[in-house]
N, C-alpha and C positions, 0 to 999 in steps of 0.2 A: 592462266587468265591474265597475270598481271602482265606477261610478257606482250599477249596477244594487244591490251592495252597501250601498252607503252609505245609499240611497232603502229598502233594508229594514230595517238597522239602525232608521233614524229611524222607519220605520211602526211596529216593534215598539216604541219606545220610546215614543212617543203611544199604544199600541195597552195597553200595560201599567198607564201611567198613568191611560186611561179607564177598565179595570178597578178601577182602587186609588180612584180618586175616589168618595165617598159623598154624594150629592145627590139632591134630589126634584125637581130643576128639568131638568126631561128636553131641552130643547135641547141645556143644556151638553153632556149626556151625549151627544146626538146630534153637535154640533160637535166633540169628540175623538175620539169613533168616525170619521165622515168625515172628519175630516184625515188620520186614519193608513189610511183607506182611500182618498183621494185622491191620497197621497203614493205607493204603489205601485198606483193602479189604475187611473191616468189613460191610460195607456199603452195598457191592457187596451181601457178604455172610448173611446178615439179609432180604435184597430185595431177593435173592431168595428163601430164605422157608418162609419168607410172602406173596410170589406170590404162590409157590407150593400150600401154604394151601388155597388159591384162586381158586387152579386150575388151573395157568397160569404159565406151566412147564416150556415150550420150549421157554423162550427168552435167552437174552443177557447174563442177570446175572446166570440164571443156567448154561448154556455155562461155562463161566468163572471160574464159581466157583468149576465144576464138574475137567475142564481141568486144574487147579492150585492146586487144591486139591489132583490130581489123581496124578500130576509131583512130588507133596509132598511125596507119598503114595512111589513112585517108587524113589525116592533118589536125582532127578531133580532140588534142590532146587533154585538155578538162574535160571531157566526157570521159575520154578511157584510166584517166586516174579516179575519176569519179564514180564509175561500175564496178573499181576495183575495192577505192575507199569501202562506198558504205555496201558492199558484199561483207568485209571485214568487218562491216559494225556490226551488219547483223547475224551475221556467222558467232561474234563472240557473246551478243543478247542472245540466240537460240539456244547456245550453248549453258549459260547461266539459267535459263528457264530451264530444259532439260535436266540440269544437276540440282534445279529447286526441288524439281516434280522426282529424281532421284531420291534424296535424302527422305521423302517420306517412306520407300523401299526400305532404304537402307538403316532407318530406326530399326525397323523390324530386324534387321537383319543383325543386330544387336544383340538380339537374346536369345545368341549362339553361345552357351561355356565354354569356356576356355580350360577346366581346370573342377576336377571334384577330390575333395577330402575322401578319402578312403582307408575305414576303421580297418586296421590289422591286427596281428600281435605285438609288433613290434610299436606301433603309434600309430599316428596318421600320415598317412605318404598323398601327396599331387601326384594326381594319374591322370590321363585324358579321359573324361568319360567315356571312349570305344571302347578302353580300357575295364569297364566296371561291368558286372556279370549280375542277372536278375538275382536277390536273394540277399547280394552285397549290403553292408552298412555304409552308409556315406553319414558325413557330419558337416552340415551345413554351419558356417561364422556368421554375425549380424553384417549385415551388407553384400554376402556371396549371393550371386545368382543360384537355385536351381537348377543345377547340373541332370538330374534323371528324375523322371517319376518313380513315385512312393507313396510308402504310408510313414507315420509318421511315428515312433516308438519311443521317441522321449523326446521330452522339452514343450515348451511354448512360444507363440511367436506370434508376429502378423505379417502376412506380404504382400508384395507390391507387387496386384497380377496387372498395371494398366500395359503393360508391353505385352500382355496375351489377349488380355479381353475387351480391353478397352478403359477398363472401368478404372474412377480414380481412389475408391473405396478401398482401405487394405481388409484380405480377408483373415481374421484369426485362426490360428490352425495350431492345433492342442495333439497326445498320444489318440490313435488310432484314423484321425485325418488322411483322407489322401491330398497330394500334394502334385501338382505338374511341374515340370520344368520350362526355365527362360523366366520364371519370376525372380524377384527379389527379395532375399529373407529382409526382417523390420530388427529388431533386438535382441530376439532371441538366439540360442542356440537350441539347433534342431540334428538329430540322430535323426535318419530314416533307412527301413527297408526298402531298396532297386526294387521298384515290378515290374519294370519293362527296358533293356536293353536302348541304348541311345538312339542307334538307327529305327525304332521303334517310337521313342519318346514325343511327348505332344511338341515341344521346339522344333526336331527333326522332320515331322511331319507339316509344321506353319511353312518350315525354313522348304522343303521342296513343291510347299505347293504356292508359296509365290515363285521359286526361280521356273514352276513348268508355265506358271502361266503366262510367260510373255510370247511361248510357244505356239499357244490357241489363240488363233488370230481370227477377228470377226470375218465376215462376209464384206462389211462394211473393208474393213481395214484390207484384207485382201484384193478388195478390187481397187484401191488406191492404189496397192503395187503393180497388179497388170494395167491398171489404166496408165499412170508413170511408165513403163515398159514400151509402150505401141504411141504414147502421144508425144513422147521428148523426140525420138526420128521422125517420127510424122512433122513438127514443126519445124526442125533444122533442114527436111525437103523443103518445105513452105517457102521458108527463110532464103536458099538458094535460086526460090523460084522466084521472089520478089526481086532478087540483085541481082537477073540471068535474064527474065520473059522482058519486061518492059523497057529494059533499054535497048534492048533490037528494036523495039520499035520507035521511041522516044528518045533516045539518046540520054544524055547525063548519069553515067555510068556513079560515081565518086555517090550521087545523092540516093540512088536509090541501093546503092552497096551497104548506106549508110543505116536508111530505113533497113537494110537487111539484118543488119549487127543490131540493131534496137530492137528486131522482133526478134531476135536471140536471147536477149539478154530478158524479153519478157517472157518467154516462152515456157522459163527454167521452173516446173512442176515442185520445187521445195517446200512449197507453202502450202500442199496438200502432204508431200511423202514425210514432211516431220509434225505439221501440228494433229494429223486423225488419228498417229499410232500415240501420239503424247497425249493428248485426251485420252485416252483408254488407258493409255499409264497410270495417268493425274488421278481419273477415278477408280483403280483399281488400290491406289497408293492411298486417296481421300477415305476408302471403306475400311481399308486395314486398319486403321488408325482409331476406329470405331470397335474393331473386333469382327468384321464382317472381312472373309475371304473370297474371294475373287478368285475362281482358274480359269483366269484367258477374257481377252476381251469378245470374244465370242459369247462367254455368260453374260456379260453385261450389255452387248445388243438381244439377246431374249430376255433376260431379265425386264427391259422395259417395254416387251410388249407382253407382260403376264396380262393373263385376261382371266382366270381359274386358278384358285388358290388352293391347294389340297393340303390337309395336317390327317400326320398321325396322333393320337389322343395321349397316349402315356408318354411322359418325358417331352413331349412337343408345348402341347397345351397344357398340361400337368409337370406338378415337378415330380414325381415315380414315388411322395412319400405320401406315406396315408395318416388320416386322422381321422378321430372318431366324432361324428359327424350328431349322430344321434342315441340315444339309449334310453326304452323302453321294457321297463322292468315288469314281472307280473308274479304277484305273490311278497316280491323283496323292495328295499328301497332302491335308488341309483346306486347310491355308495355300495350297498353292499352287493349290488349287482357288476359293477365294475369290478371289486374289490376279488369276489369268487372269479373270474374269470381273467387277473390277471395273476393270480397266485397260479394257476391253472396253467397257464401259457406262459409261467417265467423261467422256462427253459427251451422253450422255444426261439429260433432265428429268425423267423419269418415276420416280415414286414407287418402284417396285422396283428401279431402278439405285441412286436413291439411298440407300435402305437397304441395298445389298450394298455400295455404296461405305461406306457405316459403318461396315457391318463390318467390312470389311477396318481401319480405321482406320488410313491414311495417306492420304497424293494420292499416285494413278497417276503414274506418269513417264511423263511423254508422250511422250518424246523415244526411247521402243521403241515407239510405239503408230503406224501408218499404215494407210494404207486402208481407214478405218473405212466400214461401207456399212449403212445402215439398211434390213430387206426389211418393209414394210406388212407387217402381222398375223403375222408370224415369228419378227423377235428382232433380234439385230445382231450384224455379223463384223468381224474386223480382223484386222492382223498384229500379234502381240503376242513382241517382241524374234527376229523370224524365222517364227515359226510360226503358222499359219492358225488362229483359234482363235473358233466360231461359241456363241453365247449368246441362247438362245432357248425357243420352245417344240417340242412333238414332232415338227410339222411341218418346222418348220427341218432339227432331225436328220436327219428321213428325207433332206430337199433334199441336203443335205450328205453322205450316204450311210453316218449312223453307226448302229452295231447298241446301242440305248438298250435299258435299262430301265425301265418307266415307272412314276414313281414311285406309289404305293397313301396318300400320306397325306394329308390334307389341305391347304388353303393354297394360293397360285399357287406353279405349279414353272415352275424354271428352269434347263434343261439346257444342258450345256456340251460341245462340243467340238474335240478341238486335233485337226489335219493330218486331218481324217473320223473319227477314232477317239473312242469314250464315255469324257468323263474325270470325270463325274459329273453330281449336280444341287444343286441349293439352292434348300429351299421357305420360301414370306415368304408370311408371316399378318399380317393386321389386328391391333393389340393390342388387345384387351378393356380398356374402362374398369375403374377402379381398383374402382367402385361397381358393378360389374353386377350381380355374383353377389347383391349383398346386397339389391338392387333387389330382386330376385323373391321373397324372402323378407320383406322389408319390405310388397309387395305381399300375401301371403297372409295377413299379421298383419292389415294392416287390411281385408281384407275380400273380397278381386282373388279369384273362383274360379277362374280360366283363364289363363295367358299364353300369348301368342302370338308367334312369328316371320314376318315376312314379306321373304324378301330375294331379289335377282336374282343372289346367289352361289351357287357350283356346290352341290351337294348334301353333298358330306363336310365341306366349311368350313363351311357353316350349321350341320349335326348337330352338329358338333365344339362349335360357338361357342355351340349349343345346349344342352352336357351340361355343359359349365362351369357356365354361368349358374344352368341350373335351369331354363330353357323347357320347358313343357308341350308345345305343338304346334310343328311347325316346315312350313313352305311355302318352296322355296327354286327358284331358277333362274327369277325373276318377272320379269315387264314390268312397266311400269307399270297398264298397263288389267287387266294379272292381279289387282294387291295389290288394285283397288276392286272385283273380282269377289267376292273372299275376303272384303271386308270387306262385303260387300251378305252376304255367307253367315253369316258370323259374328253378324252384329248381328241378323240372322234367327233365328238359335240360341239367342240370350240370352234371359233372362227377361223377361217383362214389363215390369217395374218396373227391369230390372236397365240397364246402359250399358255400351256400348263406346267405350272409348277407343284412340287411336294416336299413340304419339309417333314422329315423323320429322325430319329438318334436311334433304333437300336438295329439291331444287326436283320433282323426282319423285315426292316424298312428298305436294305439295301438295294433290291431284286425292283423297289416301283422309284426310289432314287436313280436309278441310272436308265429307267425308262422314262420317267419323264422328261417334258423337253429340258427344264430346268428343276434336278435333285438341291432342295437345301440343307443339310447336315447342322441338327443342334448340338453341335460338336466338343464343347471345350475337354470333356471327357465322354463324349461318345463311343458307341462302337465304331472299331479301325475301318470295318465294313460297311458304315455307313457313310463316315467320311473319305473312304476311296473313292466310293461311286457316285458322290452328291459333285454338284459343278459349285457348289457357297458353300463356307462353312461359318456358320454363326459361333465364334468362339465362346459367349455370354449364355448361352442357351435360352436368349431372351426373343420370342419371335416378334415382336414389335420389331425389332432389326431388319426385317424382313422388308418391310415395310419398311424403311430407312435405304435399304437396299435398293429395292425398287427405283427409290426418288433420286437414287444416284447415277441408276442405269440412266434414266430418262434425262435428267440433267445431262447426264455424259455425252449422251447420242445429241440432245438438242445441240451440243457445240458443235461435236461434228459435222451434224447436216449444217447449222451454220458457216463452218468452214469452207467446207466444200463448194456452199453455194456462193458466200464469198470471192473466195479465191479464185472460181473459174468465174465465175462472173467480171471480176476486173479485169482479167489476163485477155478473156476472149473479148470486153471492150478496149482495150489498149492496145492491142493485136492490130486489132481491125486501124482504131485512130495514126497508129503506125507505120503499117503499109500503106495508107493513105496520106501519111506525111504529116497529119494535122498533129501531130507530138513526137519528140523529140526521145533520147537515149536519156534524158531526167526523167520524163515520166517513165523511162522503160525500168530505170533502177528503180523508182517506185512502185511500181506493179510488181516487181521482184521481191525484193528486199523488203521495202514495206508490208506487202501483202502478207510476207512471209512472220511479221514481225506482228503486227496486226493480231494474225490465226494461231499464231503461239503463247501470246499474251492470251488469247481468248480462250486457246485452251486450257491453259491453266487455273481457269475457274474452275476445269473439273475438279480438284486438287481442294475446295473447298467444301463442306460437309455442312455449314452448317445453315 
């Protein structure tokens, strides 16, 4: 860049001088014009008979090089150093915008390791993480990045996930934590257990799904390259027909040769084939930086035309952990109603023991707890300090032979009884993300006509999780092969022009992720399965982002179509004023150059999020 700089400085300085020089001896004047056009054109004029002997006639540089050459031919000399000048100026500003709209890429591409501690017998040895096998001990230092996924088996710490997630929050992470890799450990020292193999690992998986996404190219962006393809020969025809048809009839061969070289030099499609693919860069480079994944700018021209918004219920709208919501004792008080049923369930794994065990907030004494007995699909019994005390669902009771009530509210319930007698229940709900409510609102701002619920939870827990949020429709007690019935329905429903989107995280989700038009993956520890098949991945698991997402698509595309409209808009009026003479090879450098310079600055608002 600095070289590129310098070789223009110096052209314009010879380029100003041959202007100021007053002489009748027209070499000289020729020899200062070409030096400050050989100083920034050589480049130009080597790239294109290295492309020509390629085969690859009709770009930028033969343009340039035919239309400076031809000004030379015809006496134009400040025009053809001048086409040549500011091509180099704005070749070297494209160039700097491009490697702005790069480096937001290339952050990411940061929190790659280089390097994991690997516990042995001997000490610790530097291995490459490909190197480290699921099971492996690594030993993270205060300041190493996260080399593999794990859990966490000794130490304490906090890290630094904003290079995954976005967020600038450090998370503490204590023994039995699990842990991603590409963060960065805070002060601690951390031992952890490998669970997943590098090529496997959450990094491994950020790192290949931005390098596939420059691969899926929109619609949009695709027909910028066949359009570029069929309109750059089409105009150098144009261009030989303007300097060939009219002076067989007219005469003045030199002027209208002149206009020919002017509609060359405007003709040159640059300033659509680099700023619609750099927009889609910019915003694909702008979401990452948020924690929202992008593969391919192909998702982010549907992404902004969602018109149907569809969620899976657990782990989507829910964060997958329960709590106890309500508790309805009959015969006992709460406490001791909580209290016998989490003695009951303190040897239990299951996500509903362990949130009643929260509740309750102490450890069970174990030492009144015997005969615990676990019955498949029922619940679990024990002696608790003497007395028979069963912790289940209604079928249990019945087993047991106690006269229940059965609870009417939402949520999984969980009935309790001591010696066959009702001594209550306690219902435990999913908790709703912190963002839900405001998700569906967020969604209707930018544009979402419809949302959707699709869950294989009972009917009054979905309504319920439904009227919080703000869900339009709800579908609830689903299989799997149900949710891609409904979603072959739905996307049937929509408009035309309009899209259905789905966000899901678990591996159940996968099969209507990759049938919708647009799958979104609440991904930061998701299943592998749902983030294969999702086209976003929300690294934060936060679906507000979703909505964040959207507003970026739409920004993104709104440059584009202004580009586009742009850029052929001045080229085809300068075209025109050209072959007609009424402007000259300065406006044609600026129809060029400019236009090009204009459309890339502007793209690079995509590149801004906020």
């Amino acid at each position: 860049m600095k070289k590129q700089l310098m070789e223009i400085i110096v052209s314009a300085v010879i380029f100003i001088i041959a202007l100021l020089v007053k002489t009748d001896i027209w070499f000289i004047k020729l020899a200062l014009f070409l030096a400050a056009w050989l100083v920034v054109g050589w480049k130009v004029l080597w790239k294109a008979i290295r492309n020509i002997a390629r085969g690859q006639v009709f770009d930028e540089d033969f343009l340039m090089t035919i239309a400076s050459v031809g000004a030379f031919i015809i006496g134009e000399y400040p025009e053809a150093v001048a086409v040549m000048l500011f091509f180099a100026v704005g070749e070297m500003l494209e160039k700097a915008a491009v490697r702005k709209s790069r480096e937001s890429i290339a952050e990411l591409m940061d929190i790659r390791p280089d390097y994991a501690n690997l516990k042995t017998e001997d000490g610790l040895i530097k291995v490459d993480p490909d190197e480290v096998n699921v099971g492996d001990i690594i030993v993270i230092k205060p300041g190493e990045r996260v080399p593999l996924d794990g859990v966490v088996i000794e130490g304490i710490s906090s890290l630094d996930t904003s290079s995954i997630t976005g967020e600038s929050m450090p998370r503490d992470v204590r023994e039995n934590d699990e842990i991603i890799s590409g963060c960065v450990n805070g002060s601690g020292v951390l031992a952890v257990r490998v669970t997943r193999e590098f090529d496997e690992s959450t990094v491994s998986r950020i790192l290949e799904l931005v390098e596939d996404a420059a691969a899926k190219k929109a619609r949009t962006e695709s027909f910028i390259t066949r359009f570029a393809a069929v309109y750059t020969p089409a105009v150098c025809i144009a261009a030989v027909l303007v300097a060939v048809i009219p002076p067989l009839f007219v005469g003045n061969w030199a002027t209208w040769i002149y206009r020919a070289l002017s509609f060359l030099v405007v003709s040159c499609p640059c300033a659509l084939v680099i700023s619609v693919p750099l927009s889609f860069f910019g915003g694909i480079g702008g979401a990452s930086r948020l924690g929202i994944l992008v593969k391919g700018s192909s998702a982010i021209e549907q992404l902004s035309k969602a018109e149907v918004a569809v969620f899976d219920k657990t782990g989507t709208l829910t964060k997958g952990v329960f709590a106890v919501t309500s508790i309805v004792p009959a015969g006992v008080d709460e406490d001791e109603l909580i209290k016998l049923a989490a003695h009951v369930e303190s040897f239990s794994s299951h996500p509903v023991a362990r949130c009643i065990r929260e509740k309750y907030g102490k450890t069970p004494d174990e030492s009144i707890i015997s005969n615990v007995q676990e019955i498949a699909g029922q619940g679990v019994t024990a002696e608790v300090s003497g007395e028979a005390v069963a912790v289940g669902n209604a079928r249990l009771m019945e087993s047991v032979g106690a006269q229940f009530t059965p609870y009417d509210g939402a949520g999984t319930v969980v009935y309790v009884a001591v010696d066959g007698a009702y001594a209550g229940c306690i219902a435990v709900e999913d908790v709703l993300r912190d963002d839900a409510k405001e998700t569906m609102a967020e969604l209707k701002a930018v544009g979402v006509k419809r949302t959707v619920m699709l869950t294989g939870d009972n009917r009054k827990s979905a309504e319920k999780t439904a009227e919080k949020v703000g869900i339009d429709t709800v579908y609830s007690e689903l299989l799997p092969q149900d949710k891609v019935e409904l979603a072959e329905k739905l996307i049937s429903e929509k408009s035309e022009k309009g899209v259905m989107l789905y966000a899901g995280d678990g591996i159940n989700d996968a099969p209507v992720l990759a049938r919708a038009d647009v799958g979104i993956a609440m991904g930061g520890l998701g299943s592998d399965a749902a983030v294969e098949a999702a086209d976003v991945v929300i690294m934060t698991d936060e679906p507000s982002k979703i909505a964040r997402a959207i507003k970026i698509s739409k920004k993104t595309m709104d440059i584009v179509r202004q580009n586009i409209i742009f850029s052929i808009g001045v080229k085809l009026l300068v075209l025109v004023l050209t072959a007609f003479g009424v402007v000259g090879m300065w406006a044609a450098v600026f129809a060029d150059v400019g236009v090009s310079m204009i459309a890339v600055l502007n793209a690079l608002r995509a590149m801004k999020t906020e």
